[in-house]
C-alpha positions in Angstrom: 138.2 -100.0 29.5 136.0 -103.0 29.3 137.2 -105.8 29.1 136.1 -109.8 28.2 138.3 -111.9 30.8 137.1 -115.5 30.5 134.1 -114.1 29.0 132.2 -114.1 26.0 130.9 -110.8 24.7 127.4 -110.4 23.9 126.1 -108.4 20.6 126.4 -104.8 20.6 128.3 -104.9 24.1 130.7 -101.6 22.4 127.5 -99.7 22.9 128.5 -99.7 26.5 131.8 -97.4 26.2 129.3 -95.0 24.8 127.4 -94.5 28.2 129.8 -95.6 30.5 129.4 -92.2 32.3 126.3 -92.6 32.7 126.4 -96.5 33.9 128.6 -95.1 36.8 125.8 -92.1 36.9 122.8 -94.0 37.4 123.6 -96.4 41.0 120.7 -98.2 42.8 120.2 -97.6 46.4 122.1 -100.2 48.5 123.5 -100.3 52.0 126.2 -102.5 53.6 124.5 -104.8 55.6 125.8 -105.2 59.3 127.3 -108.8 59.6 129.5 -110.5 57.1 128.2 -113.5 55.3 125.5 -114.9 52.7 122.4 -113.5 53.4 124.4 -110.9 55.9 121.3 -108.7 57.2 120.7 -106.0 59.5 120.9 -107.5 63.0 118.1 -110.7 63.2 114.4 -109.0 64.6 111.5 -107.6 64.6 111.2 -104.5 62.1 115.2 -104.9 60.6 116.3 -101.4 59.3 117.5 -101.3 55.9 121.1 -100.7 55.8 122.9 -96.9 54.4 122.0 -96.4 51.0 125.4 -96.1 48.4 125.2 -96.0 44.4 126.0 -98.7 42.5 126.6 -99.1 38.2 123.4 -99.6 36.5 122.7 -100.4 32.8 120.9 -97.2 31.1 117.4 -98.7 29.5 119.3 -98.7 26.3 121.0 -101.9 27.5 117.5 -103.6 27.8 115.8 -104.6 24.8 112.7 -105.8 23.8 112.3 -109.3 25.4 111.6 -112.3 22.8 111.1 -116.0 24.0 114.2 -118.1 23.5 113.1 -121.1 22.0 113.2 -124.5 24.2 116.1 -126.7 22.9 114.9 -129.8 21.3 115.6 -132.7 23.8 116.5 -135.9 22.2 114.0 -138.0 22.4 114.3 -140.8 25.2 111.1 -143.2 26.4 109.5 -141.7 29.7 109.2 -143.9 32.6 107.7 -142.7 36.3 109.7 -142.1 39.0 108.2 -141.9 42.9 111.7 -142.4 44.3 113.8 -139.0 46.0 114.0 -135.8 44.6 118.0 -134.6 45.4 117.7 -131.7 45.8 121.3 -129.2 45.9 121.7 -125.4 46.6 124.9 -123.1 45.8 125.6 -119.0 46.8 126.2 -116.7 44.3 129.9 -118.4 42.9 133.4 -116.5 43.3 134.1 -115.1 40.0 137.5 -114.2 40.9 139.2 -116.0 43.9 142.3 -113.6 44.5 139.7 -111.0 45.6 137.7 -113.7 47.7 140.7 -115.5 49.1 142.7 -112.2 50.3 143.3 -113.0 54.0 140.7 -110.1 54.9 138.4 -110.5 58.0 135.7 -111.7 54.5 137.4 -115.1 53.3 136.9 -117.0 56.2 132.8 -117.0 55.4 133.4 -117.0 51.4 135.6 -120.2 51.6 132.7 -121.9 54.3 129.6 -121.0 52.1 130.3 -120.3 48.7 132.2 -122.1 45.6 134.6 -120.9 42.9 133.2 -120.7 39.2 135.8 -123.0 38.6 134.3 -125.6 41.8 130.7 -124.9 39.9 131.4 -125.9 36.6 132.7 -129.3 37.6 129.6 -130.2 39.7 127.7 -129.0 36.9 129.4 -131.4 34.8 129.6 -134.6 37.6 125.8 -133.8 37.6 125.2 -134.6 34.4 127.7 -137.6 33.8 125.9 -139.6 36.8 122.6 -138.9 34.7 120.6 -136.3 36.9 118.4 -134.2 35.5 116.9 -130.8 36.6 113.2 -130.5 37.7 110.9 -127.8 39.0 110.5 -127.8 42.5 106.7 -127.0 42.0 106.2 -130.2 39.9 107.2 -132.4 42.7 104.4 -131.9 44.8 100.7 -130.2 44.1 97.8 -129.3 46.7 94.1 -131.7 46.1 91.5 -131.6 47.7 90.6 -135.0 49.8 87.5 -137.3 50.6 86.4 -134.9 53.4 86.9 -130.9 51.3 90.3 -130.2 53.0 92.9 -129.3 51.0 96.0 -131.6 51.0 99.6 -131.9 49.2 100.9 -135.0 47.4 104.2 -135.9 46.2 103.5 -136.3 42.4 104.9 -139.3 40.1 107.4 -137.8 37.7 107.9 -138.8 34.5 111.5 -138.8 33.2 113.5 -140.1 30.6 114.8 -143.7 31.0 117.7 -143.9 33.4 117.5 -140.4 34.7 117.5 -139.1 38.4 115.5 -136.2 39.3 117.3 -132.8 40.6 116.4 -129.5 42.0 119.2 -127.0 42.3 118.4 -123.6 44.1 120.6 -120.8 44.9 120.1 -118.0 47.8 120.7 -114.9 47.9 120.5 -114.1 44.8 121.0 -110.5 45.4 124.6 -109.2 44.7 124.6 -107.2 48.5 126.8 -104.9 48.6 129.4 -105.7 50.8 130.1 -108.4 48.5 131.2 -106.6 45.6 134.9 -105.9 46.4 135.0 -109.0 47.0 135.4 -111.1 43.8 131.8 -111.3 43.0 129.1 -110.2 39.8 127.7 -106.8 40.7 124.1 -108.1 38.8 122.7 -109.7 36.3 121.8 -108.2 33.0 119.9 -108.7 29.6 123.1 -108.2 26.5 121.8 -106.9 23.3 121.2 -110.7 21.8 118.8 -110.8 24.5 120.6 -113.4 26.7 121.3 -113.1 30.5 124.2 -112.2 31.3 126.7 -110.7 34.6 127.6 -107.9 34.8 131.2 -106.6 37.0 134.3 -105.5 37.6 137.9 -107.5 37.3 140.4 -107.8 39.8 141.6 -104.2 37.6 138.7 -102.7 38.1 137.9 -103.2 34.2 133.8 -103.3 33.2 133.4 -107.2 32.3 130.0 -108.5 30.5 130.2 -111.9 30.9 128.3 -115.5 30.7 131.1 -117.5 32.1 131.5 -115.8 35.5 127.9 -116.1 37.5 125.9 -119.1 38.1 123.2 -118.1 36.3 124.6 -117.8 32.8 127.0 -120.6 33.5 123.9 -123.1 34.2 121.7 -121.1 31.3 124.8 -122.0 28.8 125.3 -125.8 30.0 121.8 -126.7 29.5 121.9 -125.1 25.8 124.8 -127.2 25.1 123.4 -130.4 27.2 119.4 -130.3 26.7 118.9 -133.8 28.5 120.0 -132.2 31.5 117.3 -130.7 31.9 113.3 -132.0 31.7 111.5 -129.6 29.3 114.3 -126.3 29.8 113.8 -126.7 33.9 117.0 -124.5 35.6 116.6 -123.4 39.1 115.1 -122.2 41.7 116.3 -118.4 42.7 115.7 -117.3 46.6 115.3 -113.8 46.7 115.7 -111.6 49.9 114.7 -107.7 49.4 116.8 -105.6 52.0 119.1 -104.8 49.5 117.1 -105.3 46.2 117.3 -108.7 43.9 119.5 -109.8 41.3 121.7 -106.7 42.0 119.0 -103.9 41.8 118.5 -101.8 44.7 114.8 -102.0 44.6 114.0 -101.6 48.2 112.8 -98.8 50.4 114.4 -97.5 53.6 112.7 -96.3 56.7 115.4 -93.5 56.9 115.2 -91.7 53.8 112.0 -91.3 52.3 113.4 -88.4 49.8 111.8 -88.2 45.9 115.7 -88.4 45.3 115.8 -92.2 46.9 112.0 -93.0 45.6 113.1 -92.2 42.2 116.3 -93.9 42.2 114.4 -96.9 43.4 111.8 -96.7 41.2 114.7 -96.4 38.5 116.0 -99.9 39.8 112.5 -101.6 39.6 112.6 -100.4 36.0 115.6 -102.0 35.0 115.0 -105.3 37.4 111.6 -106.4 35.9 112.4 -107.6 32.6 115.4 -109.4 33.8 112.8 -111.2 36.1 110.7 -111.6 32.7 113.6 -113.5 31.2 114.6 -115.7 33.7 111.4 -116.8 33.7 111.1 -117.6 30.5 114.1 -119.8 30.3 113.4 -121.8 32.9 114.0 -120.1 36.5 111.5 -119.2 39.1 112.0 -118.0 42.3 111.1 -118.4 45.9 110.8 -116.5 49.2 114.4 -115.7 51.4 112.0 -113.4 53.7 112.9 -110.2 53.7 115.5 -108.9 55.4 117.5 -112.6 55.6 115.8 -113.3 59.0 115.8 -116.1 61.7 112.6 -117.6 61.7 113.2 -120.0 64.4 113.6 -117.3 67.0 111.7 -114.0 65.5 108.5 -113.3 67.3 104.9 -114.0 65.2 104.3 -110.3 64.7 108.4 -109.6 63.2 107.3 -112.7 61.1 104.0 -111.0 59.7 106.1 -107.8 59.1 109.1 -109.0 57.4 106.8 -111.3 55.2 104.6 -108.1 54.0 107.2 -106.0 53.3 108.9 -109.1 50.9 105.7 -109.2 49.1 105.7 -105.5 48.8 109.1 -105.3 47.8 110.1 -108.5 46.2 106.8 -110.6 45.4 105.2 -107.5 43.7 108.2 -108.0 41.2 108.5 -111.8 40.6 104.9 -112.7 41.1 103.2 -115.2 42.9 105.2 -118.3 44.6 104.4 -121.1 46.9 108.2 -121.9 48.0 109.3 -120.2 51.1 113.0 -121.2 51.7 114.3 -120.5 55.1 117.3 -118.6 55.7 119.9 -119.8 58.1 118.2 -123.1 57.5 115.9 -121.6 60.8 112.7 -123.5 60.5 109.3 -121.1 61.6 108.0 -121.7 64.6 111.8 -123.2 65.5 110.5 -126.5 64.2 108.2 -127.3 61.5 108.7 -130.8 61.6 106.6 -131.8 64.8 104.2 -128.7 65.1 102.5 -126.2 63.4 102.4 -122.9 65.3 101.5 -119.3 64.2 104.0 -118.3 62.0 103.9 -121.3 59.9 100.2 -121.0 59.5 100.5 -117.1 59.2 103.2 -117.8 56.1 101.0 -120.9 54.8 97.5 -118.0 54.8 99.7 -116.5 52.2 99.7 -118.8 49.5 103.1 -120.8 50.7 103.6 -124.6 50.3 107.0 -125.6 50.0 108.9 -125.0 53.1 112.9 -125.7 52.5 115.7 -125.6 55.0 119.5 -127.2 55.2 120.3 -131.2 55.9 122.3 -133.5 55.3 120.4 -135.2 53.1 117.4 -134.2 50.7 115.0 -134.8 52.8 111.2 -134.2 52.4 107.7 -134.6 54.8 104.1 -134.2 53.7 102.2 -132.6 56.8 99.4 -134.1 57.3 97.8 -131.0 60.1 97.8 -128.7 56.8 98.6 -128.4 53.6 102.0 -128.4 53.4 105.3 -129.7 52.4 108.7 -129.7 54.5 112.0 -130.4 53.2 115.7 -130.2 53.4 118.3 -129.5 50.8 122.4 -130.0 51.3 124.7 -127.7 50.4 127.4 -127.2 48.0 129.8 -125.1 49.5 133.2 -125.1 51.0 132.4 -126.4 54.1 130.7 -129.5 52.4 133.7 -129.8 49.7 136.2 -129.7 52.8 134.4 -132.3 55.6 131.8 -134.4 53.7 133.4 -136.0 50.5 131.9 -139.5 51.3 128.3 -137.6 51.7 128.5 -135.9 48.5 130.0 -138.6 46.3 126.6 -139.6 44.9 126.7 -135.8 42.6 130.5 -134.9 42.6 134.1 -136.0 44.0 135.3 -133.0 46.0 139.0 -134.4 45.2 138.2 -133.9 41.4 136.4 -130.4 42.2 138.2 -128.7 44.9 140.4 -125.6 43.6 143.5 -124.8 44.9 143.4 -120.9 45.2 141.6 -121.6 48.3 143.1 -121.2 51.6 145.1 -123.9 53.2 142.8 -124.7 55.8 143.3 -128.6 55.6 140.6 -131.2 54.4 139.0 -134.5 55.5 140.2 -136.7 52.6 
């Protein structure tokens, strides 16, 4: 049975119980990754091993049609002034969809409640956001590479223009993968194109019921707010999606495994890619682009030069060959290359920065940002909205949200700083 839940069903959605054999039928490729968390990898190395392959759902191609542009919402119009002052800059998980299944007292819900927020948690943030008058920007618009007085090539932090009492904000969101060992656990199983040709997630309830749905993922929740809110965002702007490839992207298992180099496995996998690329196409053409996670969720700090180069190559193979080109590497962990970016410049960095990289992100406590002046090159930091933040750093995060107003009550009663 499918059913809508706190979701709104997209056109032609019926055509689903028509091939819902064949959903269950047609699984990507995806392991369970060895260590429990966001981002939870095969063990942190040189060379990480793709994790045991399982099925998954997948939409037949039927349930992909023909992409069309969605037209740009007409912002009102408001008198542009510049801005040179700091770029906030927030990043969320993938949000609970369902907390009973996230907040069950298993050996999971001690890592969901620290690094992840309820739907519910998301759309009020969205909503503080926009009441203290931020509004979205690309995280490539804030700085560009020139070339200086003496032929080197440089980055500079641009001046932004913004309507009148506005405050510029990037929001990204890692992992952006669906693994599989999150699934049971209260989470979308992907994200999907409906028959109206709008994003939406796809899963299953707490019943175990199909649910199509705009109102339960991040991605449709923040593609719905700025439809109804166009001044949150400058010129359609969203977010910034970081993308790891050891267990596919956006919920398509869409990467290979050393251990089973079958034509079953290549042509599931191939299957996947199918099915993955024009979601890619529609995200970004309303508004989303996308970034490097590395690989196989990796600690840059600590890997060694040559597991950098590898894990880097295979992302490009696996992930950039499906997004296309990007100059933001965001770091996973927070784990700077090199185990510090901010004073030196060492092989890894320069190794990632040979590629076409620019934008180099980690985690702080404040949104941060450094133009290196060795290369070409820009550090930053972002701060996270997450349970531990919402928990232990009200006073820090007051200037976007009020975790007393946002903090739900299905989570567990682990106690609170305010």
């Amino acid at each position: 049975m499918i059913k809508t839940g706190r979701t709104r069903f997209f056109v032609g959605v019926c055509g689903f119980l028509l091939i819902a054999a064949l959903v269950l039928a047609l699984g990507g490729c995806g392991g369970t990754p060895g260590e429990s968390g966001p981002g939870a990898s095969p063990p942190a190395g040189d060379g990480a091993v793709a994790p045991e392959q399982t099925p998954t759902p997948t939409p037949t191609p039927t349930t992909v049609p023909s992409l069309t542009p969605t037209p740009e919402p007409a912002q009102e119009s408001a008198p542009l002034v510049e801005y040179d002052g700091v770029v906030e800059h927030l990043f969320f998980h993938t949000a609970i969809a369902y907390p009973e299944l996230a907040f069950d007292g298993d050996s999971q819900e001690a890592g969901f409640d620290e690094w992840m927020v309820t739907v519910d948690e998301y759309v009020k943030i969205l909503q503080n956001l926009y009441e203290k008058d931020y509004i979205l920007v690309n995280m490539n618009d804030v700085w560009s590479e020139y070339t200086d007085e003496s032929g080197a090539q440089r980055m500079k932090r641009n001046t932004l223009m913004l309507p009148e009492g506005k405050k510029p904000l990037i929001l990204s969101y890692d992992d952006i993968s669906y693994y599989e060992y999150m699934l049971p656990h209260g989470f979308p199983y992907k994200l999907i194109i409906g028959y109206d040709g709008e994003i939406y997630s796809y899963g299953l309830d707490p019943e175990g019921n199909e649910v199509f749905s705009q109102e339960l993922d991040a991605v449709p929740i923040l593609d719905k707010f700025v439809e109804e809110h166009p001044d949150f965002s400058l010129g359609g702007v969203k977010g910034c999606i970081a993308l790891t490839g050891y267990n596919g992207i956006l919920g398509y298992r869409t990467q290979t495994d050393k251990d089973d180099a079958s034509p079953e496995f290549e042509a599931r996998r191939q299957q996947e890619i199918v099915f993955a690329k024009p979601v890619v196409e529609k995200l970004k053409e309303t508004g989303w682009y996308f970034a490097s996670h590395t690989w196989g969720h990796v600690r840059l700090d600590s890997m060694s030069p040559n597991g950098v180069k590898a894990d880097a190559q295979r992302w490009l193979d696996e992930v950039g060959a499906l997004i296309g080109p990007t100059k933001l590497l965001i770091y996973p962990h927070g784990s700077r290359l090199d185990g510090d970016d901010v004073t030196k410049t060492g092989e890894s960095f320069r190794y990632y920065h040979g590629l076409g990289f620019r934008v180099f992100a980690s985690v702080g406590i404040e949104s941060f940002s450094k133009i290196k002046t060795d290369i070409s090159a820009v550090i930053c930091d972002r701060m996270h909205a997450d349970g531990a933040t919402l928990r232990r750093s009200r006073e820090r995060y007051l200037k976007f949200y009020d975790a007393a107003d946002v903090f739900d009550s299905s989570r567990p009663d682990l106690g609170k700083d305010w």
